[in-house]
C-alpha positions, 0 to 999 in steps of 0.5 A: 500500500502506498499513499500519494498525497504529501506526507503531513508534519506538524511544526514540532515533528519539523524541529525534530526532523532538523535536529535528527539531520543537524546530527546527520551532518551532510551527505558524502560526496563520490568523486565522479569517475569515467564509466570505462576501463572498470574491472570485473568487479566494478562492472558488477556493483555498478550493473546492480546499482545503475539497473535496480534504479533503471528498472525503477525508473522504467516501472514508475509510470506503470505502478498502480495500473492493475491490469495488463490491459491498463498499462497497453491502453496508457502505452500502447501495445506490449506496455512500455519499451524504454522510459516514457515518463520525463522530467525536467528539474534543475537544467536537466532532462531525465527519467525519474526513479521513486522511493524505492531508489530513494531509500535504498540510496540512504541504505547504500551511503550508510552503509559506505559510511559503515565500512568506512569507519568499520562501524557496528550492527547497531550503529550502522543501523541507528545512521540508517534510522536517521536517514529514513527519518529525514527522507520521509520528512524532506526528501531530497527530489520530493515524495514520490508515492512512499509506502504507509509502513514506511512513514509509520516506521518513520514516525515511531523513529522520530518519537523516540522509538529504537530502530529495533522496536519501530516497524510493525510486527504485522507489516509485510510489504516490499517497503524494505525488500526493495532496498536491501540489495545494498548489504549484499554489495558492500558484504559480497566478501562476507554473505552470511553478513549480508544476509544477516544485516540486510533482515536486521535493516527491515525492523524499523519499518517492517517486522513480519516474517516475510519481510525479513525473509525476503531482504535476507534472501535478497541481499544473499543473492546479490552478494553471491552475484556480485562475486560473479556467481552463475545464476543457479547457485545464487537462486540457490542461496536466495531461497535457503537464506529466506527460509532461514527466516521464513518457510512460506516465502522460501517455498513461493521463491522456490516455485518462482525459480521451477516456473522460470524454465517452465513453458509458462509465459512470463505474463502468466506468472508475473499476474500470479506474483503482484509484489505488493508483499515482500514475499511476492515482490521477491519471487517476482524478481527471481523468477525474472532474473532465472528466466533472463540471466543475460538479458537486462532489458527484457528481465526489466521491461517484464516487471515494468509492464507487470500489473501491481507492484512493476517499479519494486519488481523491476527494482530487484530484477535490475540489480540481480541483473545488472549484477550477472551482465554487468554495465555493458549489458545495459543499454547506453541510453537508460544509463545516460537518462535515468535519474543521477546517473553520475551520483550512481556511478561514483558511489559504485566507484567508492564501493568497488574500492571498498570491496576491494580492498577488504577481499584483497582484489 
């Protein structure tokens, strides 16, 4: 569930949002770097960065059409083939992600800062608290259509509410499985890490087993992906990692990755997998990155045209993708459109090199 309108704030959740962002102090900046050259590694983590907000992109103006039918009348024919939604803000022309890209953004530097100052479970998890705090009262670009257990979570936090104790023990949508892709670069070196702090990060905003199953399994996957993995073993590892947390979503990944090689049409199992739940949102991603291992564009163009959730499906497509094909395999022109482009790809910069040098490569 989403909410559209503008999020509401009272005088003195505003003063208090400003003393949680004095303390933040400002945002790190990447330097930026040419997009050549890359090694292995690099081309990698800069895929999985660059496609999951592509794939972001690409579903933003399909979210929220409920049927196949919808989105051909709004688009045409086979729904969207590249971006179709601009804006123009700034001096610059681009095609605009949403809160998925948003919020994994502020995972992604808290947890640069993280390895950088070798921080702890709990204090890279207070900066992530902090930063959802001042997203979800002044985002940086505006709100764009942020999710209700988000906000809620959010709210706690600003009233006090520990990051361990402020998602809702029942809240089980793709709030937070869409942003944890992150754990899995930064730990690529250290799965079980990964894993293990990506289900950790779901707690201030969504508590319910499927949640947290979901974002250990993703972020697993991306980790052995991002190591240059083939597509089987990291299906492998996503579907043990999110039963460790949860049996129903480990069966319904399970049944996503079987339907992959079947001779079912990726239509018929994307209208069964609608992603609004965390469970749902991952089996649709899975199920598209084992049935296009190699192919960026169609795995993101088929969430983007999926009915329900497309953006947060085209999200996890996108990263897992983007990871196996790495930034030549995504077409030169969503990579030059998408929005911040370049912020992108110096913080993929600064995370190969971090990798690097914590695996010795």
């Amino acid at each position: 569930m989403h909410q559209d309108e503008a999020v509401k704030i009272t005088l003195d959740d505003y003063n208090r949002m400003k003393e949680v962002s004095a303390a933040l102090g400002p945002e790190p900046i990447f330097e930026a770097s040419p997009l050549v050259g890359l090694s292995p590694l690099g081309s990698r983590i800069t895929g999985a960065i660059l496609g999951a907000a592509i794939g972001d992109a690409l579903g933003h103006p399909t979210e929220f059409r409920k049927t196949r039918q919808a989105i051909e009348e709004a688009f045409g024919v086979g729904g969207v083939r590249g971006f179709v939604l601009y804006w123009d803000r700034d001096g610059k022309h681009f095609a605009p992600y949403t809160d998925d890209t948003q919020l994994a953004w502020t995972v992604l530097v808290s947890l640069i800062e993280s390895v950088r100052g070798g921080w702890s479970l709990d204090r890279t998890m207070e900066r992530i608290a902090q930063r959802f705090v001042c997203w979800a009262y002044e985002p940086t670009g505006g709100h764009r259509a942020p999710g209700n257990a988000t906000l809620a979570g959010c709210r706690r936090l600003l009233h006090g509410s520990s990051w361990r104790e402020a998602g809702d023990a029942k809240a089980g949508g793709c709030g937070s499985v869409m942003r944890a892709y992150p754990f899995g670069l930064l730990f690529c070196g250290d799965p079980d890490r990964a894993e293990h702090w990506a289900a950790e990060h779901s707690y201030p905003t969504h508590q319910a087993s499927i949640a947290l199953a979901a974002s250990a399994g993703m972020a697993r996957g991306m980790a052995v992906a991002t190591t240059g993995s083939p597509s089987e073993t990291v299906l492998t590892e996503m579907i043990a990692a999110a039963g460790r947390f949860d049996r129903t979503t480990a069966t319904m990944l399970g049944n996503a990755v079987a339907a992959a090689s079947s001779n079912r049409s990726t239509e018929e199992v994307l209208d069964g997998l609608p992603g609004w739940a965390a469970h749902e949102a991952l089996a649709a991603g899975a199920f598209l990155y084992a049935r296009y291992p190699e192919n960026f564009s169609a795995a993101v163009l088929a969430g983007a045209n999926a009915p329900g959730d497309s953006d947060s499906i085209a999200t996890l497509a996108g990263a897992l993708v983007g990871s196996s094909v790495g930034l030549s395999g995504i077409p030169e022109g969503w990579v030059t459109d998408v929005e911040d482009s370049q912020r992108f790809t110096a913080a993929a910069t600064e995370v190969t090199a971090l990798v690097s040098a914590a695996v010795g490569g």
